[in-house]
LUMDREN-166105 format. One record per residue (C-alpha): residue number from 1; chain; x, y, z. Coordinates in steps of 0.02 Angstrom, whole numbers. Layout:
<NUM; "A"; <X; Y; Z>>
...
***
This chain:
<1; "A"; <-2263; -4161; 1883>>
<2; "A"; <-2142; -4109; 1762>>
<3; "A"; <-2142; -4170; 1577>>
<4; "A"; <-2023; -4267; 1520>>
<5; "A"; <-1905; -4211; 1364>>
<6; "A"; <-1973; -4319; 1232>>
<7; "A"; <-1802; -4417; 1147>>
<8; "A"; <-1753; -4339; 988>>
<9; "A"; <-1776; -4451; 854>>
<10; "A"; <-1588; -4499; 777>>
<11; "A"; <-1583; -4405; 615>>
<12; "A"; <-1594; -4504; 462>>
<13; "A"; <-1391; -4562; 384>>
<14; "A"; <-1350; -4512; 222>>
<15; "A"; <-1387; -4585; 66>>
<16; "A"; <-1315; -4521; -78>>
<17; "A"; <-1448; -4622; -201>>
<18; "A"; <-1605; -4544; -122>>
<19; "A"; <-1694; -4441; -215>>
<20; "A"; <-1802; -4341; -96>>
<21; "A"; <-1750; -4164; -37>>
<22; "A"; <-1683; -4129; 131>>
<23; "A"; <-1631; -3985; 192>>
<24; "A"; <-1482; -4024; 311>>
<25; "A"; <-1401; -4152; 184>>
<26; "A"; <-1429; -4048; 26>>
<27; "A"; <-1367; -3883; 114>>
<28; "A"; <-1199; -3979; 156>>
<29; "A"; <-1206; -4028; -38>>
<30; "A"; <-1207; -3870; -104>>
<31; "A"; <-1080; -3820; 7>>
<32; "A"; <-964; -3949; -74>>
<33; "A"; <-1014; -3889; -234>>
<34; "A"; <-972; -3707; -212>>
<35; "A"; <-800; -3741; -118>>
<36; "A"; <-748; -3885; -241>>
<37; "A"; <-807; -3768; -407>>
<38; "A"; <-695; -3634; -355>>
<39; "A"; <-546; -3726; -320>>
<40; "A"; <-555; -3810; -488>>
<41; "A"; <-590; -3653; -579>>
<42; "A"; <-392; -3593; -487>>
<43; "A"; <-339; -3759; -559>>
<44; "A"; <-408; -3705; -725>>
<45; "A"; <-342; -3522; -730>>
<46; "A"; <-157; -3564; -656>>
<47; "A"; <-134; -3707; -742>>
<48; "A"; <-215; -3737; -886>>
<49; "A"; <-254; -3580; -959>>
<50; "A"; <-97; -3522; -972>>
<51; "A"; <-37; -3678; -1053>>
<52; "A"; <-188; -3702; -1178>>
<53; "A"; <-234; -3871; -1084>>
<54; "A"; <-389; -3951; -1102>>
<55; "A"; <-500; -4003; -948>>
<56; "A"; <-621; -4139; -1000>>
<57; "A"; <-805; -4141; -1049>>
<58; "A"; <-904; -3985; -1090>>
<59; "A"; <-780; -3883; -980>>
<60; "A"; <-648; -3925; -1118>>
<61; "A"; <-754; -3904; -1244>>
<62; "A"; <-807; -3721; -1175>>
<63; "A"; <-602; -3692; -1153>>
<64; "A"; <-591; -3712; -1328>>
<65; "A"; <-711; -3617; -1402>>
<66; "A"; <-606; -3486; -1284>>
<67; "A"; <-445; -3524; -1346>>
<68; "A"; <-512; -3534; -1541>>
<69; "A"; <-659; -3413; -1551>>
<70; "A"; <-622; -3284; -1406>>
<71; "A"; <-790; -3352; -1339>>
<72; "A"; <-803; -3343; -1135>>
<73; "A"; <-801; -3522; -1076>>
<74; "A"; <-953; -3498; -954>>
<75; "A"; <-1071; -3429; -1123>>
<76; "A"; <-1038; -3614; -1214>>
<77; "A"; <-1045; -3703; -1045>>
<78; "A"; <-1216; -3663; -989>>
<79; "A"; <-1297; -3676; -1169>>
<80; "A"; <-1210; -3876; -1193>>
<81; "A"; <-1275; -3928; -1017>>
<82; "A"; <-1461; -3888; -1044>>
<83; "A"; <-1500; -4040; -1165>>
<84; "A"; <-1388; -4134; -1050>>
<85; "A"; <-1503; -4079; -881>>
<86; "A"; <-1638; -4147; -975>>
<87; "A"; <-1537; -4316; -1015>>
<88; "A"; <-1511; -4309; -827>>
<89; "A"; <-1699; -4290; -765>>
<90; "A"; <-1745; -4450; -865>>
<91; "A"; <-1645; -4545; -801>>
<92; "A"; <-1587; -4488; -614>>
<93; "A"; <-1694; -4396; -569>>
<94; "A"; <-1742; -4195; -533>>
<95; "A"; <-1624; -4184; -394>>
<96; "A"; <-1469; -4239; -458>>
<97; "A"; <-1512; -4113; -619>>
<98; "A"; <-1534; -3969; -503>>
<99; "A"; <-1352; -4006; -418>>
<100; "A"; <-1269; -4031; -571>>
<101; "A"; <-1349; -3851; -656>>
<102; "A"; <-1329; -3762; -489>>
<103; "A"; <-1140; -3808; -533>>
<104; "A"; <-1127; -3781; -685>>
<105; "A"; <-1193; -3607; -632>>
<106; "A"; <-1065; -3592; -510>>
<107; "A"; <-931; -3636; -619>>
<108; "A"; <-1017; -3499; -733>>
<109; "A"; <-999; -3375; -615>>
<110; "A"; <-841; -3419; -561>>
<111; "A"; <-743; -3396; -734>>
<112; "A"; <-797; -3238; -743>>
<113; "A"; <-729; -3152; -557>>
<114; "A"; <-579; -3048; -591>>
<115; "A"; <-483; -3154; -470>>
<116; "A"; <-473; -3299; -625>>
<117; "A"; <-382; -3198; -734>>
<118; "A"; <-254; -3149; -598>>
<119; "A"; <-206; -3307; -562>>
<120; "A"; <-193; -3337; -750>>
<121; "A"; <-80; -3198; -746>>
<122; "A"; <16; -3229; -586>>
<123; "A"; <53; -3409; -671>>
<124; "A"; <138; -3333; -832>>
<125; "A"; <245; -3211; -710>>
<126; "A"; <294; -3307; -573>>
<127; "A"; <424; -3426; -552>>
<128; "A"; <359; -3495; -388>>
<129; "A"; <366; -3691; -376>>
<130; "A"; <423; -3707; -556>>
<131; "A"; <261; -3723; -605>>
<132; "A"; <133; -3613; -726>>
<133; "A"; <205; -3607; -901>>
<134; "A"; <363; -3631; -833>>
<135; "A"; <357; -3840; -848>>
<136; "A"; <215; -3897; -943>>
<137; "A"; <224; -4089; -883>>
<138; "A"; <223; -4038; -685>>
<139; "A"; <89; -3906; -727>>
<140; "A"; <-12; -4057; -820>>
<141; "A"; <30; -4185; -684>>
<142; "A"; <-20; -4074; -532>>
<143; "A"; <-166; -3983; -619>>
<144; "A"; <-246; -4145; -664>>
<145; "A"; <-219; -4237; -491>>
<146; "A"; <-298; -4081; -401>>
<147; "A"; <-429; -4083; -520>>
<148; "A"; <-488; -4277; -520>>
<149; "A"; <-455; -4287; -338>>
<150; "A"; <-585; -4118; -294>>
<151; "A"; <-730; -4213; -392>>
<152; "A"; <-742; -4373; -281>>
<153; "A"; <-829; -4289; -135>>
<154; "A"; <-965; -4234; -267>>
<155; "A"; <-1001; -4380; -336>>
<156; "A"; <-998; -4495; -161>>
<157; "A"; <-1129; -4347; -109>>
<158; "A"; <-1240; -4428; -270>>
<159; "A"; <-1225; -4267; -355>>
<160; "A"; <-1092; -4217; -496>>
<161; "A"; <-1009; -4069; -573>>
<162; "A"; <-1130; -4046; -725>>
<163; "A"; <-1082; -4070; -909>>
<164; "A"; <-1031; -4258; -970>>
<165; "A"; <-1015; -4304; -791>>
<166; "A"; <-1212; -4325; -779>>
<167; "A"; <-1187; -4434; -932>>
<168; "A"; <-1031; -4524; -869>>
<169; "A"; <-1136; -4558; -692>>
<170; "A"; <-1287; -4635; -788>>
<171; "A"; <-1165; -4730; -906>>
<172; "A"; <-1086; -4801; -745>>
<173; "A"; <-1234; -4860; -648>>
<174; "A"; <-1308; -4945; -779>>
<175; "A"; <-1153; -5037; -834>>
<176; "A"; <-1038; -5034; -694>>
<177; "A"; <-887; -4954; -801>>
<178; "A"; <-787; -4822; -686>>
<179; "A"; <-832; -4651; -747>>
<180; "A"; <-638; -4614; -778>>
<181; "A"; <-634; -4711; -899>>
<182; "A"; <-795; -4676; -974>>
<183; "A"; <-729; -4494; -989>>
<184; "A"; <-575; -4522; -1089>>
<185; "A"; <-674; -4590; -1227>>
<186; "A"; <-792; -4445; -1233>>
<187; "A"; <-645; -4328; -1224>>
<188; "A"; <-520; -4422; -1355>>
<189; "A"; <-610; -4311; -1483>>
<190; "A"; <-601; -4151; -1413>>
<191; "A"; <-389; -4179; -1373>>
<192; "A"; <-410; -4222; -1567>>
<193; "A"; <-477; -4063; -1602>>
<194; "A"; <-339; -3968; -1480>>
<195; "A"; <-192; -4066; -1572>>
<196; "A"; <-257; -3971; -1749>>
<197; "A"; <-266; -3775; -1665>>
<198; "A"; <-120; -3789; -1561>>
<199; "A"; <9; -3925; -1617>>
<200; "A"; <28; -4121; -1567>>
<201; "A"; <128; -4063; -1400>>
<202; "A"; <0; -3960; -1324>>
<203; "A"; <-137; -4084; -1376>>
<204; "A"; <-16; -4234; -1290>>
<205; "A"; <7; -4136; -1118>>
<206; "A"; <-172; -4121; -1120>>
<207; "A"; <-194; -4304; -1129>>
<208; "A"; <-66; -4341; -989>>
<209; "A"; <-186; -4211; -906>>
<210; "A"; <-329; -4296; -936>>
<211; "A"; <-277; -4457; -891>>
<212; "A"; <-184; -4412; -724>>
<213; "A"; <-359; -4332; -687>>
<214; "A"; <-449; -4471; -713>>
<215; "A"; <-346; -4587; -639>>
<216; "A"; <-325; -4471; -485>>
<217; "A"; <-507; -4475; -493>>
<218; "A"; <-546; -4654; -482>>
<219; "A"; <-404; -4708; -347>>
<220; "A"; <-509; -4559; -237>>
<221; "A"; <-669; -4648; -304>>
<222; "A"; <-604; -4815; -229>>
<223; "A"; <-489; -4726; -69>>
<224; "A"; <-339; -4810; 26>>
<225; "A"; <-436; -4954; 99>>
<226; "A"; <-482; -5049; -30>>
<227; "A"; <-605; -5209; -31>>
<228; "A"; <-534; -5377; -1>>
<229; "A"; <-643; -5562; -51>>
<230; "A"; <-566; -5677; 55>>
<231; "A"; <-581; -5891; 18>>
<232; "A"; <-524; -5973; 181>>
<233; "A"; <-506; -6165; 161>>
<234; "A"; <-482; -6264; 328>>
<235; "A"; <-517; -6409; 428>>
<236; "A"; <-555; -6291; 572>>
<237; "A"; <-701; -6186; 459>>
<238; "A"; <-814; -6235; 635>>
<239; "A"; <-686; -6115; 718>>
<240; "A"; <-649; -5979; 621>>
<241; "A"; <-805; -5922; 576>>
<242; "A"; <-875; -5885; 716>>
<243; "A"; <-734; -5767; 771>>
<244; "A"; <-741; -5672; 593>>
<245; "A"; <-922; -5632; 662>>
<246; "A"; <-889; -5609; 827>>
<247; "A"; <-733; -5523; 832>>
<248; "A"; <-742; -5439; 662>>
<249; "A"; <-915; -5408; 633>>
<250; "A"; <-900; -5461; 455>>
<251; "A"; <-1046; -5594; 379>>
<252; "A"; <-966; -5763; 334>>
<253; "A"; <-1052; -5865; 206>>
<254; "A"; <-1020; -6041; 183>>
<255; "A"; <-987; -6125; 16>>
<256; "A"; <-999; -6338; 4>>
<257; "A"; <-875; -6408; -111>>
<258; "A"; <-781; -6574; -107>>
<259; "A"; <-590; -6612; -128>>
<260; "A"; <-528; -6646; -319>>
<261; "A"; <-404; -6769; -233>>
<262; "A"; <-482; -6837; -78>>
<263; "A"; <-657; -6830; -133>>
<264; "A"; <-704; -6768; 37>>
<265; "A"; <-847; -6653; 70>>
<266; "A"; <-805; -6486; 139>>
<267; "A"; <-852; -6292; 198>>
<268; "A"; <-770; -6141; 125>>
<269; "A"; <-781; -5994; 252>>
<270; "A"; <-799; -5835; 103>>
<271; "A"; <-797; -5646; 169>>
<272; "A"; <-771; -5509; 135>>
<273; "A"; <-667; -5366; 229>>
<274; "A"; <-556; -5204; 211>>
<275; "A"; <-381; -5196; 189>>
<276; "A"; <-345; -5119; 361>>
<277; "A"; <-442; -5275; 429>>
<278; "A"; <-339; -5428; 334>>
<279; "A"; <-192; -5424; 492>>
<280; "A"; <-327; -5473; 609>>
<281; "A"; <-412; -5591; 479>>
<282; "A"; <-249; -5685; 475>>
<283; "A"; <-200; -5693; 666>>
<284; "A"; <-390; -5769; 692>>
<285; "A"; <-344; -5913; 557>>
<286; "A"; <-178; -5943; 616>>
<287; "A"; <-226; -5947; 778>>
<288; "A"; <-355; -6096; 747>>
<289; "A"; <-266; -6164; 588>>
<290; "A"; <-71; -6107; 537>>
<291; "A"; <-104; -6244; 375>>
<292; "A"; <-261; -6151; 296>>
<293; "A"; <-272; -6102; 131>>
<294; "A"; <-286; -5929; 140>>
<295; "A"; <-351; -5849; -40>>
<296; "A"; <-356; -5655; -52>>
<297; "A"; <-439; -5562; -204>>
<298; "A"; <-441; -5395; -252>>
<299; "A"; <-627; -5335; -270>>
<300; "A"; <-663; -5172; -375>>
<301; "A"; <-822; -5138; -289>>
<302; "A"; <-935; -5201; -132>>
<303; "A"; <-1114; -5103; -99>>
<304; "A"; <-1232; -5177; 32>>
<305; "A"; <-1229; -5191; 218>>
<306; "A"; <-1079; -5111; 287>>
<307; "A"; <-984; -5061; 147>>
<308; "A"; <-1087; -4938; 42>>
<309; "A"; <-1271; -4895; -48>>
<310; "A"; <-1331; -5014; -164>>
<311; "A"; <-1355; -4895; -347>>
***
């Protein structure tokens, strides 16, 4: 008799929020980390540096000790994010502390290869694009959208970039405030600061930078297909329902109220789907009912079953 293969047991799905180690999922973290530190550290060199912008956070703050003091960014950086680690392992945890130092040591490291000030250079010589010093506003449009936009993936992976992004995360989960915004409060003061060393201008491009960034940031945060609360109020509720679950696979929940002008009892079919998903939404409730009230509400966030982790 031969033995039979035992069935693999299906590996475990991802869950940014869990706290425990595992090797496959945290290897394909740091991964992210390393690849998404290095591109914003180009970002940084070609075009901010050149231009005296300001990232946000500690990384501006290290940037401008550089620009002020002649201090290298990476000596400032790593001595601001220790008291901030051990903000982070109160309240998230030890693993999402040890992400966020391993990059801020990557990010370290990263300022200080050769190839940063080359690019540096290569923007102040080069007329390629028309960007570099040669137009400030593209340079602080494009810089900031790469920059917001190469975060997300960190953060969906539950781990962040270091610095005020550990305290923008914990900020966030407690009181559901998108961490774009929560970082152009903290980083108001340093543009302040900017405006006095190197004139109003330089200090204003770094604000457009800032806020592109963050905006860029939070529309990755969110993505293309965004979440949809839908109120469907019909005669034929008995109907559609059971197609939305069917045909959809979407939960339908159903809400009693009565007519203001009838006084008639009645159900209200509530769900909630994705953008991409409304077309076939509609066809199932005109099919069953072309006069149905048909109320569509933008929703800024959905976690649970079938859209994303609970925090």
């Amino acid at each position: 008799m031969t033995k039979e293969k035992k069935a693999k047991k299906p590996s475990a799905p991802f869950n940014p929020y869990d706290q425990s180690f595992n090797l496959k999922h945290d290897m394909v973290t740091g991964l992210y980390i390393v690849a998404v530190c290095f591109i914003q550290c180009c970002v940084l060199a070609y075009f901010y540096t050149p231009n005296h912008f300001l990232s946000g956070g500690i990384t501006g703050v290290s940037m401008l000790f550089e620009y002020t003091l002649g201090i290298s960014k990476s000596i400032p950086m790593m001595l601001l994010n220790i008291p901030i680690a051990i903000v982070g392992v109160r309240h998230q945890g030890v693993k999402f502390v040890v992400f966020s130092m391993f990059a801020t040591v990557c990010y370290s490291l990263m300022f200080e290869l050769p190839l940063m000030d080359m690019i540096t250079e290569a923007s102040m010589t080069t007329e390629m694009y028309g960007l570099g010093t040669h137009n400030q506003l593209l340079a602080a449009i494009v810089g900031g959208a790469i920059l917001g936009v190469t975060g997300v993936p960190i953060v969906k992976r539950g781990a962040s970039l270091g610095g005020l992004d550990v305290v923008s995360v914990i900020i966030s989960r407690k009181l559901s405030i998108q961490m774009g915004t929560i970082n152009i409060g903290f980083n108001l003061v340093i543009m302040t600061i900017l405006g006095f060393c190197y004139g109003v201008e330089t200090a204003l491009y770094s604000i457009i930078t800032m806020f592109v960034c963050n905006m860029a940031f939070n529309f990755g945060m969110r993505g293309m297909n965004h979440i949809m609360t839908v109120f469907i109020i019909s005669e034929q509720w008995d109907e559609i329902a059971p197609h939305v679950l069917r045909d959809m696979h979407r939960g339908v929940t159903y809400i009693h109220a009565e007519g203001a002008y009838t006084g008639q009892p009645r159900k209200l079919v509530y769900c909630i789907v994705k953008t991409t998903e409304l077309t076939k939404l509609k066809k199932i409730v005109k099919d069953h009912d072309p006069n149905a009230l048909f109320s569509i509400i933008d929703t800024l966030e959905v976690v649970g079953r079938g859209f994303g982790s609970i925090n």
